[in-house]
PDB file with SEQRES, HELIX, SHEET and CRYST1 records, atoms N, CA, C and O in Angstrom:
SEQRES   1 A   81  UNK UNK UNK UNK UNK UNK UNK UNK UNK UNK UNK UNK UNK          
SEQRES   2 A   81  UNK UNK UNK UNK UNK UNK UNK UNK UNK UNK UNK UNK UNK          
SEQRES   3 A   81  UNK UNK UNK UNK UNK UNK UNK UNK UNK UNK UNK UNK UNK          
SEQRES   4 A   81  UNK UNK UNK UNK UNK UNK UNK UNK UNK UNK UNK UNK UNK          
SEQRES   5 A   81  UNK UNK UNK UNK UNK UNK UNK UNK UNK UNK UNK UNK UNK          
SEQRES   6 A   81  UNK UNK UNK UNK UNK UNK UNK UNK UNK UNK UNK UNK UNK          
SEQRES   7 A   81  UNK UNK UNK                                                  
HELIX    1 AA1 UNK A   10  UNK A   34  1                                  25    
HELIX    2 AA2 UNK A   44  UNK A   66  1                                  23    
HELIX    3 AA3 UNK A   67  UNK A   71  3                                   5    
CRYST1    1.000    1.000    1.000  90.00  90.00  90.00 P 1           1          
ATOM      1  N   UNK A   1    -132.106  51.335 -10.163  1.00  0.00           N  
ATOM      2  CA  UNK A   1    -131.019  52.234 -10.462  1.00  0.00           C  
ATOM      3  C   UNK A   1    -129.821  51.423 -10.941  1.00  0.00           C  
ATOM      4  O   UNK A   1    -129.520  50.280 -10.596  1.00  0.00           O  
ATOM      5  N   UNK A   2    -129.132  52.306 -11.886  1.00  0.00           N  
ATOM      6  CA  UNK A   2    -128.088  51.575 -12.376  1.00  0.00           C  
ATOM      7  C   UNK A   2    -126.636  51.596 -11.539  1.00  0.00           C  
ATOM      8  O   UNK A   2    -126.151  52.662 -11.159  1.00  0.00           O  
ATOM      9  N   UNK A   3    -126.000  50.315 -11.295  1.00  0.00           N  
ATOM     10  CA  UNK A   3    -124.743  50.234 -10.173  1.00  0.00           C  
ATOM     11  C   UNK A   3    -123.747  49.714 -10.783  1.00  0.00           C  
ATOM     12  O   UNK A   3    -123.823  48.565 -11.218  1.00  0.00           O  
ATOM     13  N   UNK A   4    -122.577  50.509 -10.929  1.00  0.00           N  
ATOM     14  CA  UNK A   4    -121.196  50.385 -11.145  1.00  0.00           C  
ATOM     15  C   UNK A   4    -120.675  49.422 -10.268  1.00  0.00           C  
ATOM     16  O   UNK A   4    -121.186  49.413  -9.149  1.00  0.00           O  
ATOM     17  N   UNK A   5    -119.797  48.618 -10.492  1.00  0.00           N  
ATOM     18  CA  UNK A   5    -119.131  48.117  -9.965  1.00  0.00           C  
ATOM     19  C   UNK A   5    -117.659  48.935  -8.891  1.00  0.00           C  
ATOM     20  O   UNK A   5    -116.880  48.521  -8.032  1.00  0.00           O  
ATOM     21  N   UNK A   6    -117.886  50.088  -9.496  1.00  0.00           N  
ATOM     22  CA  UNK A   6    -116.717  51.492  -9.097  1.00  0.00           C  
ATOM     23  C   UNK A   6    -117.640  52.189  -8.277  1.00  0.00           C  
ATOM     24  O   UNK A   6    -118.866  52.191  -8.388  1.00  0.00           O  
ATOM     25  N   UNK A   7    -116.879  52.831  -7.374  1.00  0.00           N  
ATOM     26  CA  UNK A   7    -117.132  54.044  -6.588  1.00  0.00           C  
ATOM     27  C   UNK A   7    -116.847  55.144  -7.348  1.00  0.00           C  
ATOM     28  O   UNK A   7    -117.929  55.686  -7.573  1.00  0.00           O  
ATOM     29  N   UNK A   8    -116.026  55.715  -7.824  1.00  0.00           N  
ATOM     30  CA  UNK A   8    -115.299  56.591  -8.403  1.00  0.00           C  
ATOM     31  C   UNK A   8    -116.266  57.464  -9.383  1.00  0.00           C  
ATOM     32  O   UNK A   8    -116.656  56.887 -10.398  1.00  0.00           O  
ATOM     33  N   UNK A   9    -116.562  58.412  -9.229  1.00  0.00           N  
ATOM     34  CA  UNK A   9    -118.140  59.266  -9.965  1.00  0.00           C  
ATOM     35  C   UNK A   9    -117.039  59.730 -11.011  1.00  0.00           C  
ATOM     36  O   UNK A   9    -117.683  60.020 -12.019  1.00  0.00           O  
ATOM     37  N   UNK A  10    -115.537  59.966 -11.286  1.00  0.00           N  
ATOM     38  CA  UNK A  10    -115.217  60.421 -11.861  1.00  0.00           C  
ATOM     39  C   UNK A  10    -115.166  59.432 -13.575  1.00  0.00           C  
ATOM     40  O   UNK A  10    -115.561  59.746 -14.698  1.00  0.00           O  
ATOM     41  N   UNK A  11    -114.682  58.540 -13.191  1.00  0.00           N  
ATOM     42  CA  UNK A  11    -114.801  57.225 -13.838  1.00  0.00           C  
ATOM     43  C   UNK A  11    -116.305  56.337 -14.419  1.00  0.00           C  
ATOM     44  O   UNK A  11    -116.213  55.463 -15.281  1.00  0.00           O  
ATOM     45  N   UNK A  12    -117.815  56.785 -13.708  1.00  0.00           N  
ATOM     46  CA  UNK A  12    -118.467  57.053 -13.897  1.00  0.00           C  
ATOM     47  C   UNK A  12    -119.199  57.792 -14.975  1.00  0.00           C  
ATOM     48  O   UNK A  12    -119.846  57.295 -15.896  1.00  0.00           O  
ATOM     49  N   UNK A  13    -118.990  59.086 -14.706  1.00  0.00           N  
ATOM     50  CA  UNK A  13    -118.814  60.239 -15.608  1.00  0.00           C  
ATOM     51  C   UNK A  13    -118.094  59.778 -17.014  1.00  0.00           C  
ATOM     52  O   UNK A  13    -118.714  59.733 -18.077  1.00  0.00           O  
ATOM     53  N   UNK A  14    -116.970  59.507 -16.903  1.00  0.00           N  
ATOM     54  CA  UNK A  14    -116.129  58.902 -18.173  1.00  0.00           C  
ATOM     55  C   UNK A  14    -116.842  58.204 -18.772  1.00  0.00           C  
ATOM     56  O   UNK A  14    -117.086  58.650 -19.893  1.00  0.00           O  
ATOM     57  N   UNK A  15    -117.473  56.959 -18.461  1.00  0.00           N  
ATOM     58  CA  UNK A  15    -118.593  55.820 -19.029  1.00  0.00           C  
ATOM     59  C   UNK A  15    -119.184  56.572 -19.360  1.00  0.00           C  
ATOM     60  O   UNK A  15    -118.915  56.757 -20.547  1.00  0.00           O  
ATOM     61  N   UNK A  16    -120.060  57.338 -18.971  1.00  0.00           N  
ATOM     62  CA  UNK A  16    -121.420  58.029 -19.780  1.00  0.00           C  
ATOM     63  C   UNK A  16    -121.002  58.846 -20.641  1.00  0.00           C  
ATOM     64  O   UNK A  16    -122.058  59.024 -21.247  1.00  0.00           O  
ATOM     65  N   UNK A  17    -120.113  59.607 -21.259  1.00  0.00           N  
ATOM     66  CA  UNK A  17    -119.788  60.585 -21.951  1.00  0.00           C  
ATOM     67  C   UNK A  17    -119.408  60.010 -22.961  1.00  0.00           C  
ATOM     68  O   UNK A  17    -119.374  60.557 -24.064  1.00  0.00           O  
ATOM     69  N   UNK A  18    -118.937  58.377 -22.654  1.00  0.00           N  
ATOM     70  CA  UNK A  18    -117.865  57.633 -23.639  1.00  0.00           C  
ATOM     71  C   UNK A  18    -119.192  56.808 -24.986  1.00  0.00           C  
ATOM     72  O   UNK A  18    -119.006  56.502 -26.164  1.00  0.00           O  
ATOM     73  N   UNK A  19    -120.291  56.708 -24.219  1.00  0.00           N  
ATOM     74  CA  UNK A  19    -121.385  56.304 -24.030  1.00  0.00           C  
ATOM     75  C   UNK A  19    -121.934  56.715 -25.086  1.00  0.00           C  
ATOM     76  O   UNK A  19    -122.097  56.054 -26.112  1.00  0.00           O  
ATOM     77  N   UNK A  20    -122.430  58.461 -24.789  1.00  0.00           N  
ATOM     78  CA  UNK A  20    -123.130  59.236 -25.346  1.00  0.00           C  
ATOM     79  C   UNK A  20    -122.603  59.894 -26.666  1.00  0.00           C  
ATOM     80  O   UNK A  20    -123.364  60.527 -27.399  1.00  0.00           O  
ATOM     81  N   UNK A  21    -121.457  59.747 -26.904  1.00  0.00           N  
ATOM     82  CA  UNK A  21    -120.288  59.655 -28.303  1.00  0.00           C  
ATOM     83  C   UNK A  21    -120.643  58.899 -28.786  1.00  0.00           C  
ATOM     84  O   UNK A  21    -121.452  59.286 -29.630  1.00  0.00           O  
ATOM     85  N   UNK A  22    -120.481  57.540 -28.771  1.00  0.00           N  
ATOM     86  CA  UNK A  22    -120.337  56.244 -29.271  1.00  0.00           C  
ATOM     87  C   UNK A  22    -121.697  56.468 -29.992  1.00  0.00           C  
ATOM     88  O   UNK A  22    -121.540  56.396 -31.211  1.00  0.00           O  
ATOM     89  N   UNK A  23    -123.321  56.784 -29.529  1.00  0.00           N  
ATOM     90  CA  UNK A  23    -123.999  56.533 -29.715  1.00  0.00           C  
ATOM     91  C   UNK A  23    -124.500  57.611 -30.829  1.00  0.00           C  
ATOM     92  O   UNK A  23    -125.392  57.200 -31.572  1.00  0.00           O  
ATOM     93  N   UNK A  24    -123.996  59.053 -31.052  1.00  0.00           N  
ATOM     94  CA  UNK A  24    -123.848  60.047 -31.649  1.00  0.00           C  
ATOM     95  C   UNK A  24    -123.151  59.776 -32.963  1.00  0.00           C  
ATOM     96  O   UNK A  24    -123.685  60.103 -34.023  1.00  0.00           O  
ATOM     97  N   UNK A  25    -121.490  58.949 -32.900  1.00  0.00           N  
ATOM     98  CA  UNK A  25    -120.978  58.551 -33.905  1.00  0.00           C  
ATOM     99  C   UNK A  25    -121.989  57.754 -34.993  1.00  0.00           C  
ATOM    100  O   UNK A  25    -122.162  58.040 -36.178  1.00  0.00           O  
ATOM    101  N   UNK A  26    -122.662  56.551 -34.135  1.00  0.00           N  
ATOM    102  CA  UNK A  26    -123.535  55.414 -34.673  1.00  0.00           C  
ATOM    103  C   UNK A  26    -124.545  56.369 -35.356  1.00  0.00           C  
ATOM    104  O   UNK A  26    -124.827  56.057 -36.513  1.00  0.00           O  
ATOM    105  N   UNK A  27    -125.219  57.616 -34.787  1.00  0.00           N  
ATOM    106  CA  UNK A  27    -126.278  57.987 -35.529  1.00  0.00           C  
ATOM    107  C   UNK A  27    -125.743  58.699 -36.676  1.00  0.00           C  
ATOM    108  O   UNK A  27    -126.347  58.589 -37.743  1.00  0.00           O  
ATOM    109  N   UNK A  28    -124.446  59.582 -36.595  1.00  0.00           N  
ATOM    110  CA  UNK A  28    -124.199  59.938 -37.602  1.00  0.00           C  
ATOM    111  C   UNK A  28    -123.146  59.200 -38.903  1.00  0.00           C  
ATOM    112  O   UNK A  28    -122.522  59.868 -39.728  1.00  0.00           O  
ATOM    113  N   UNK A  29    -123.154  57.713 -38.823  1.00  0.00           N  
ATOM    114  CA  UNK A  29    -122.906  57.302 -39.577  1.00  0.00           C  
ATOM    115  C   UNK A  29    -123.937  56.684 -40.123  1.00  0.00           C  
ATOM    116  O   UNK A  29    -124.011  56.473 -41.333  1.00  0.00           O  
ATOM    117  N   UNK A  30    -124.769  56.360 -39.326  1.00  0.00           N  
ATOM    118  CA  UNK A  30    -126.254  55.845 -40.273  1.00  0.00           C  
ATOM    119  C   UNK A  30    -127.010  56.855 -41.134  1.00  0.00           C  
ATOM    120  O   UNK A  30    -127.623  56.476 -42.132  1.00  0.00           O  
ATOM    121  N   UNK A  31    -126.958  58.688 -40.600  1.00  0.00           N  
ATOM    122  CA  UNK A  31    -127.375  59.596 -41.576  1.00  0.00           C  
ATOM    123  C   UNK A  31    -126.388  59.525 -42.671  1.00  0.00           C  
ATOM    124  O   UNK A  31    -126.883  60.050 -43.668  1.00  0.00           O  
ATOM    125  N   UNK A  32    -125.095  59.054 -42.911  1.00  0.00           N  
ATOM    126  CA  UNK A  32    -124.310  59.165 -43.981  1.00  0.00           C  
ATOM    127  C   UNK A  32    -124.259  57.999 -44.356  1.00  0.00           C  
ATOM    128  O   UNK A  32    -123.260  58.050 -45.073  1.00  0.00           O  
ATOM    129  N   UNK A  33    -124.635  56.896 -44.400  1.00  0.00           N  
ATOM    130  CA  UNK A  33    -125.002  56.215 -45.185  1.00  0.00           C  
ATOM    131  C   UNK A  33    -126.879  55.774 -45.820  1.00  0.00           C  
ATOM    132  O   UNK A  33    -127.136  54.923 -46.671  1.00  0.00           O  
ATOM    133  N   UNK A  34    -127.714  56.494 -45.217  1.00  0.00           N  
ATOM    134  CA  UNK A  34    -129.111  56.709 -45.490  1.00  0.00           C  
ATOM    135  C   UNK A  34    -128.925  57.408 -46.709  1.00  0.00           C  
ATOM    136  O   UNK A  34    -129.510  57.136 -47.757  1.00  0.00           O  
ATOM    137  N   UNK A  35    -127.720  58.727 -46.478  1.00  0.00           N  
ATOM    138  CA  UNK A  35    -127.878  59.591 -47.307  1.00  0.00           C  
ATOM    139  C   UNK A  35    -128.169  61.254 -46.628  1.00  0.00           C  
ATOM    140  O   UNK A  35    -128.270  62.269 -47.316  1.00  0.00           O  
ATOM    141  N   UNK A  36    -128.246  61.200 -45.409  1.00  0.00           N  
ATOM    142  CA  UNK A  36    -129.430  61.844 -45.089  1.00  0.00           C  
ATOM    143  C   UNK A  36    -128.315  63.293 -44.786  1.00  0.00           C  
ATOM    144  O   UNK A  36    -128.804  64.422 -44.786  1.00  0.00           O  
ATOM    145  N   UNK A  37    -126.562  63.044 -44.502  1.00  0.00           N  
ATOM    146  CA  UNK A  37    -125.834  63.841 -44.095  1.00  0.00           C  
ATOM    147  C   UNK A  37    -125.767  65.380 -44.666  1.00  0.00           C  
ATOM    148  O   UNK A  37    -125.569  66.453 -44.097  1.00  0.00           O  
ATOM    149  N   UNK A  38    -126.042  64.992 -46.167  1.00  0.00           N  
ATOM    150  CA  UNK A  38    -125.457  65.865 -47.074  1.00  0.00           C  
ATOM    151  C   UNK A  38    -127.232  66.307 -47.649  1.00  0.00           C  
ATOM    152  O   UNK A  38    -127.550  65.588 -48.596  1.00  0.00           O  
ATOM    153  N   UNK A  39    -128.484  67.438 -47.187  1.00  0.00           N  
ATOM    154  CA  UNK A  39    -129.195  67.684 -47.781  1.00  0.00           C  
ATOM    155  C   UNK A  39    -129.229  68.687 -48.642  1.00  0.00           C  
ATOM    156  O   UNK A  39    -128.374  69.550 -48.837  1.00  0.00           O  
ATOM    157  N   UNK A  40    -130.238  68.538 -49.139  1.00  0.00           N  
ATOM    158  CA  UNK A  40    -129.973  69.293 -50.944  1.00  0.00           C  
ATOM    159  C   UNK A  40    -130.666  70.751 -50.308  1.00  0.00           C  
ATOM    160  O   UNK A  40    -131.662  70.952 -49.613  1.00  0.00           O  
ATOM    161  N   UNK A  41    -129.542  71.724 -50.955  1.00  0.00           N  
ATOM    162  CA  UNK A  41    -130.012  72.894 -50.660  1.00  0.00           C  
ATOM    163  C   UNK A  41    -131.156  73.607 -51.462  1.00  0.00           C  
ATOM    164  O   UNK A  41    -131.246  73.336 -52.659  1.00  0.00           O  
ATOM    165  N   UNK A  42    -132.245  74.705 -50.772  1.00  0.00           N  
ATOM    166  CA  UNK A  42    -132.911  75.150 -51.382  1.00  0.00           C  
ATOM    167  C   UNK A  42    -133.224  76.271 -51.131  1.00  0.00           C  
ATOM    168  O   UNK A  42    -133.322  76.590 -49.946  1.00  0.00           O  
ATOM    169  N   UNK A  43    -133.514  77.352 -52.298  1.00  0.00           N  
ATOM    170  CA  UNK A  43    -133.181  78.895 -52.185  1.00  0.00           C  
ATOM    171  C   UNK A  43    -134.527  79.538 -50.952  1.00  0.00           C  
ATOM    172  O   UNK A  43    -135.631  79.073 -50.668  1.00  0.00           O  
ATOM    173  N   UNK A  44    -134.114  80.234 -50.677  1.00  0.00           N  
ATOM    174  CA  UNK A  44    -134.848  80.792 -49.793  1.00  0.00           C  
ATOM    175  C   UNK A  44    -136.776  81.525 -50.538  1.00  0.00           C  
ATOM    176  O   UNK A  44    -137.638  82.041 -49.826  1.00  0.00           O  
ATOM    177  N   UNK A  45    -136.841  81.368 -51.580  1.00  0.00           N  
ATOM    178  CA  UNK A  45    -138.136  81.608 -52.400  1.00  0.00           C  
ATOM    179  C   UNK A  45    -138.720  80.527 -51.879  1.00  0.00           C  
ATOM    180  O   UNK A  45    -139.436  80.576 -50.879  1.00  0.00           O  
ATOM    181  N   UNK A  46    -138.418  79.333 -52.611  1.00  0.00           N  
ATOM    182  CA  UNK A  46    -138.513  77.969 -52.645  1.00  0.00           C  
ATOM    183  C   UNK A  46    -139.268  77.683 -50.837  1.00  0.00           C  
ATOM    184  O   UNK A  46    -140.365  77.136 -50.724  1.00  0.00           O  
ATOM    185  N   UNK A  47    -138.631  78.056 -49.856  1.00  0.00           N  
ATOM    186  CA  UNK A  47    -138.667  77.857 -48.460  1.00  0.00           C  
ATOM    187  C   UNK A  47    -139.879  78.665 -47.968  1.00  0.00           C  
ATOM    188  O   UNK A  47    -140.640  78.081 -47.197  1.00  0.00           O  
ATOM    189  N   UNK A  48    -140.173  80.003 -48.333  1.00  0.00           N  
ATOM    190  CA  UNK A  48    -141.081  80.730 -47.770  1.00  0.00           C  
ATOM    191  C   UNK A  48    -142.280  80.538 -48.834  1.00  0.00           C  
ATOM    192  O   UNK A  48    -143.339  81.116 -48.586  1.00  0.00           O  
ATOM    193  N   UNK A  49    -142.167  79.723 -50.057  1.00  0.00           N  
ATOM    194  CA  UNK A  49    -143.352  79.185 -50.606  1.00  0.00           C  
ATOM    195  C   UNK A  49    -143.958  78.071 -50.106  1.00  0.00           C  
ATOM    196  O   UNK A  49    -145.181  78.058 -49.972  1.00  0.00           O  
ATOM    197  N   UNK A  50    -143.044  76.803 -49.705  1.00  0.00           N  
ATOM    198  CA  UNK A  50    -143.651  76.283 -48.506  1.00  0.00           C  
ATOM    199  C   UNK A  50    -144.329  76.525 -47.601  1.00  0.00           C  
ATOM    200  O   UNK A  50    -145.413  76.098 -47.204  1.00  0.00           O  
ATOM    201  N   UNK A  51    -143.273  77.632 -47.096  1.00  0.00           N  
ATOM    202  CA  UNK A  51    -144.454  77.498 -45.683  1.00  0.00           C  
ATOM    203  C   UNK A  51    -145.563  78.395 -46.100  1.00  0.00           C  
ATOM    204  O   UNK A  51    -146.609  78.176 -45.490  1.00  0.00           O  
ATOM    205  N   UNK A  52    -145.605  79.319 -46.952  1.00  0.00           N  
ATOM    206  CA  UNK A  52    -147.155  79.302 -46.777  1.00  0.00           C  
ATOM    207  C   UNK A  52    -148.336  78.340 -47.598  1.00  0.00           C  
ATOM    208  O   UNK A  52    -149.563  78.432 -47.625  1.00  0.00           O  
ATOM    209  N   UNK A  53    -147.343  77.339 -48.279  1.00  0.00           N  
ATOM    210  CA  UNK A  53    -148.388  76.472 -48.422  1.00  0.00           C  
ATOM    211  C   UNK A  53    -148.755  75.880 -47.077  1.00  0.00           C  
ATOM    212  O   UNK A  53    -149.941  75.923 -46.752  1.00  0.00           O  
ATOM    213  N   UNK A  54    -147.916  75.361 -46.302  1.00  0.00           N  
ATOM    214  CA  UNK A  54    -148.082  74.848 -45.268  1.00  0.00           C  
ATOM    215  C   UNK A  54    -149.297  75.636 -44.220  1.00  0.00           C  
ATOM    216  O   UNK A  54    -150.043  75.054 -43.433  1.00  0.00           O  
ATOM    217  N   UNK A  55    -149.245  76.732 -44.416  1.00  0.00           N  
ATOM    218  CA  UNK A  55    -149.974  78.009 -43.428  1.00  0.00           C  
ATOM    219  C   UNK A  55    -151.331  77.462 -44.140  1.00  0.00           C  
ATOM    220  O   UNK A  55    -152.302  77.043 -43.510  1.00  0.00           O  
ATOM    221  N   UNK A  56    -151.223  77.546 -45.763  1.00  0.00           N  
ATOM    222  CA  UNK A  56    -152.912  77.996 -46.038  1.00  0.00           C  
ATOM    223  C   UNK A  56    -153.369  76.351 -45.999  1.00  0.00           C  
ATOM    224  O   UNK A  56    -154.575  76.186 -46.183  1.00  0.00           O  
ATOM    225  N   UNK A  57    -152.759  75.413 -45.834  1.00  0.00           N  
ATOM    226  CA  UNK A  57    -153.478  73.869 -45.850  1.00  0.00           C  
ATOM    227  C   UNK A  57    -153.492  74.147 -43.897  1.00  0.00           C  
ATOM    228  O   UNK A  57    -154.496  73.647 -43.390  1.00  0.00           O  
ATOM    229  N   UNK A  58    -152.837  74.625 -43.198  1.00  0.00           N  
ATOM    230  CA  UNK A  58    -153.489  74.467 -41.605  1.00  0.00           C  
ATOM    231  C   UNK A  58    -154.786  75.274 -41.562  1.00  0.00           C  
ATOM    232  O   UNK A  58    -155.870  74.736 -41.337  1.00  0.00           O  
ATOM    233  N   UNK A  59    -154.641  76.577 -41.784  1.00  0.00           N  
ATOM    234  CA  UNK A  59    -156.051  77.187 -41.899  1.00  0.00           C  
ATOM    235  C   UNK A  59    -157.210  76.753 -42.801  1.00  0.00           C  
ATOM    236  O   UNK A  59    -158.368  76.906 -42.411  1.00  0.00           O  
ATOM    237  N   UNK A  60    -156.975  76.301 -43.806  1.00  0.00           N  
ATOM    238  CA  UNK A  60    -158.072  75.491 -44.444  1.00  0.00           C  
ATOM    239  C   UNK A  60    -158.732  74.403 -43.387  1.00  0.00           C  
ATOM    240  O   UNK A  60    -159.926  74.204 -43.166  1.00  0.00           O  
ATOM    241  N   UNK A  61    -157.443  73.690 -42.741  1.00  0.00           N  
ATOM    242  CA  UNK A  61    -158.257  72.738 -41.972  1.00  0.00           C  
ATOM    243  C   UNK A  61    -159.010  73.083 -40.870  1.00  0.00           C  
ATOM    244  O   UNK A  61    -159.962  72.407 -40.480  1.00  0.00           O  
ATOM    245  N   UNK A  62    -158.725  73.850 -40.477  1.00  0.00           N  
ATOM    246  CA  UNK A  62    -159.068  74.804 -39.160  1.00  0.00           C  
ATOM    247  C   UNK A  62    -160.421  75.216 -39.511  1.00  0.00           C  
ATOM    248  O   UNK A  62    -161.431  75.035 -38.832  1.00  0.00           O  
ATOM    249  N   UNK A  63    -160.325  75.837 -40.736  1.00  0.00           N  
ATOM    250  CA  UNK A  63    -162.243  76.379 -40.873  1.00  0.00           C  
ATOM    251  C   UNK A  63    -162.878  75.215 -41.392  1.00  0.00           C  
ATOM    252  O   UNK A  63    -164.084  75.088 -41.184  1.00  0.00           O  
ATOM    253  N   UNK A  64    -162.338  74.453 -41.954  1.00  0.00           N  
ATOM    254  CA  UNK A  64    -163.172  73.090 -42.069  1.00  0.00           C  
ATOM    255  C   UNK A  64    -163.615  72.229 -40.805  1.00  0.00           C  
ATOM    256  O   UNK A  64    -164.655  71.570 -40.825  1.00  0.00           O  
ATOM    257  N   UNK A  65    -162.721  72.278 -39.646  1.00  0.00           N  
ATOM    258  CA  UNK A  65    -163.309  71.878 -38.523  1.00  0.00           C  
ATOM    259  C   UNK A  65    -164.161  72.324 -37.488  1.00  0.00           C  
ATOM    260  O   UNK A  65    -164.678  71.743 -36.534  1.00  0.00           O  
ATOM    261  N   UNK A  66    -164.203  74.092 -38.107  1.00  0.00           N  
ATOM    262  CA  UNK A  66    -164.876  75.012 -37.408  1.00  0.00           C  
ATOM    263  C   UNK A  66    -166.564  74.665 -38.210  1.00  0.00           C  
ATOM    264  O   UNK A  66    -167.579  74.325 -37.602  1.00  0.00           O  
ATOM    265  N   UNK A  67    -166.472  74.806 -39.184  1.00  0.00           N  
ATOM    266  CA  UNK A  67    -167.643  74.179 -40.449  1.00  0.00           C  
ATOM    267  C   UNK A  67    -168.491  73.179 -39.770  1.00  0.00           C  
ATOM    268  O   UNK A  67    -169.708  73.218 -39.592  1.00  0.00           O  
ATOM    269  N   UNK A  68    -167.366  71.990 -39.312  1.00  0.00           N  
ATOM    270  CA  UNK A  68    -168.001  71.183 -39.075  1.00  0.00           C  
ATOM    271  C   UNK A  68    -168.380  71.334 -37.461  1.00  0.00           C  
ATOM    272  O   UNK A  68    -169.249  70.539 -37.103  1.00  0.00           O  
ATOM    273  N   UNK A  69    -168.074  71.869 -36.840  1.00  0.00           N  
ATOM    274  CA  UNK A  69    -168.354  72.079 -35.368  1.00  0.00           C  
ATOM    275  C   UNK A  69    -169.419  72.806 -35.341  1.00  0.00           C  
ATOM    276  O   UNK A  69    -170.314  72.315 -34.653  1.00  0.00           O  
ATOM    277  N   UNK A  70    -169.712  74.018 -35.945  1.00  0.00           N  
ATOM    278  CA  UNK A  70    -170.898  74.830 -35.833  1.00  0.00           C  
ATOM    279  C   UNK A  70    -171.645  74.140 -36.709  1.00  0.00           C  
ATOM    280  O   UNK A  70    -172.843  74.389 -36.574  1.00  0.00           O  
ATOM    281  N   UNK A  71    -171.373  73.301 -37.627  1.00  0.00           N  
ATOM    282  CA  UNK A  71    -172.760  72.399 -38.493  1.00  0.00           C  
ATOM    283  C   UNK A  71    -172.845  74.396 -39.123  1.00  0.00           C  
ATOM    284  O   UNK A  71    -173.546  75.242 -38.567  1.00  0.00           O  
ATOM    285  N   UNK A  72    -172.124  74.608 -40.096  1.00  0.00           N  
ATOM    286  CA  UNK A  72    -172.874  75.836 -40.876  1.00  0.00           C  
ATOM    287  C   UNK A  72    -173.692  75.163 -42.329  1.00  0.00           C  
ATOM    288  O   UNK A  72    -174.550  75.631 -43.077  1.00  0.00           O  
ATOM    289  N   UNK A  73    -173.019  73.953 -42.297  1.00  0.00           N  
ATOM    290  CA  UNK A  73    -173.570  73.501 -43.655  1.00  0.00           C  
ATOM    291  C   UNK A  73    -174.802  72.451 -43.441  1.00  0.00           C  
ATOM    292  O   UNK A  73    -175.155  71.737 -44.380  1.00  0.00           O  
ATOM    293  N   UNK A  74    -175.541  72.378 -41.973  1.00  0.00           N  
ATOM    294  CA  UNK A  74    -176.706  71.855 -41.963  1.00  0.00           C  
ATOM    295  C   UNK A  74    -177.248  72.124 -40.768  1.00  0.00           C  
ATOM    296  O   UNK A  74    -177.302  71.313 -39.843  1.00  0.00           O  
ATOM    297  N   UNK A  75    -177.734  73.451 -40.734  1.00  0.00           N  
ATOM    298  CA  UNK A  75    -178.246  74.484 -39.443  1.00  0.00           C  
ATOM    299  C   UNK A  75    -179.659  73.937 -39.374  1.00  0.00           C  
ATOM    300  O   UNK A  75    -180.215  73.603 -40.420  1.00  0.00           O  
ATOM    301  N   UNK A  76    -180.161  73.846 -38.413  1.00  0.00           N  
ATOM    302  CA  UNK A  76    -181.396  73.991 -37.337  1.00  0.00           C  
ATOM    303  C   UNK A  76    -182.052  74.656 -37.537  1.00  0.00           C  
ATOM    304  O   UNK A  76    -181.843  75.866 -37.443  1.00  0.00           O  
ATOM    305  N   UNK A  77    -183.263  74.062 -37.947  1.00  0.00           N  
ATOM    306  CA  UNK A  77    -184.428  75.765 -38.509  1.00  0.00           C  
ATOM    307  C   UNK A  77    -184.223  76.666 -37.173  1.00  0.00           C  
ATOM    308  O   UNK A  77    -183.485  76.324 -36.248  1.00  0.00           O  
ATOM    309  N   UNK A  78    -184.910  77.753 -37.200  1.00  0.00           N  
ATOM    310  CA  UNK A  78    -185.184  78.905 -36.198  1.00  0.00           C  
ATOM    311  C   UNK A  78    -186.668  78.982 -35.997  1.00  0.00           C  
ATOM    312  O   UNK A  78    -187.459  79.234 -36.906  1.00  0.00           O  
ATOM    313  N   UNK A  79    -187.006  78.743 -34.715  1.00  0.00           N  
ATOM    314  CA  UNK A  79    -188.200  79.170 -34.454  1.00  0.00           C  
ATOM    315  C   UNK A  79    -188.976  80.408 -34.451  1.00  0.00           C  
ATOM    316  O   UNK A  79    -188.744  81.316 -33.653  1.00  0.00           O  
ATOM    317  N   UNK A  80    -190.019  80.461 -35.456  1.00  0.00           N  
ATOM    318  CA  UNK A  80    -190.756  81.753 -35.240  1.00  0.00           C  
ATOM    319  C   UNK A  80    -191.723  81.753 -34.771  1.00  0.00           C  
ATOM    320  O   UNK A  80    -192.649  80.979 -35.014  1.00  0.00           O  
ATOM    321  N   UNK A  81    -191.694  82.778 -33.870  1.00  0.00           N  
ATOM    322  CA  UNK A  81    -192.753  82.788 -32.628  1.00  0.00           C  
ATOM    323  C   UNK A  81    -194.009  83.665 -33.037  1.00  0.00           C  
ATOM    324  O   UNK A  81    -194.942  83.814 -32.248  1.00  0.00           O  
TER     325      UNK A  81                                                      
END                                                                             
């Protein structure tokens, strides 16, 4: 566990908050200089064409793993009795 040299939880408290800024500032000056602050807007068409690309490449994979789980594309003769 981590030990202050202080008793004082109030002063405590102060450190960590002072802490958790500092470290917030640092990230958001590294997104503004990445570039990353300012993203490029895009119309809402644009957004719901995504995602259903996104939708029909998960379900594609999904029956492709189903494909391959049931083996439909290299079945087991059937016994006739």
């Amino acid at each position: 566990m981590l030990r202050f040299p202080w008793d004082d939880t109030v002063t405590e408290g102060v450190l960590v908050s002072a802490i958790g800024t500092l470290v917030s500032v640092a990230a958001l000056v590294a997104d503004v200089l990445r570039g990353d602050a300012d993203p490029v807007l895009r119309s809402a068409d644009e957004d719901r064409r995504r995602a259903a690309d996104a939708l029909a490449e998960a379900v594609r994979e999904q029956w492709a793993a189903e494909v391959r789980l049931r083996r439909l594309q290299d079945p087991e003769p059937i016994e006739v009795g």
